[in-house]
C-alpha positions, 0 to 999 in steps of 0.5 A: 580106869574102869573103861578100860576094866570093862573093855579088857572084860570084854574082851576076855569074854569074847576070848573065851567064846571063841576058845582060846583061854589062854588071852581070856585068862590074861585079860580076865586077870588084868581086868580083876586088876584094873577093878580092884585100882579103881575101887581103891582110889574110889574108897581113897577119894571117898575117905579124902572127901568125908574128911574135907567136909567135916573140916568145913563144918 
């Protein structure tokens, strides 16, 4: 997911040098979006993984 975060980004980035706003806007948006998912399944399987270790001991 933070593949295609990084390729929307880019995307937006070169969007916006060639002046059209509007798709940079769009893909900066989706790419936020894409970023934020991912951070909060990171922090999800992070919580799941501190939890199961502690079973174990």
């Amino acid at each position: 997911m933070l593949k295609w975060a990084l390729i929307f980004f880019v995307i937006s980035i070169i969007a916006g040098f060639f002046g059209f706003s509007g798709v940079s806007a769009a893909t900066a948006t989706i790419a936020r979006v894409l970023f934020g998912i991912a951070l909060v399944i990171f922090l999800i399987f992070l919580v799941l993984a501190l939890m199961a270790g502690q079973a174990v001991f």
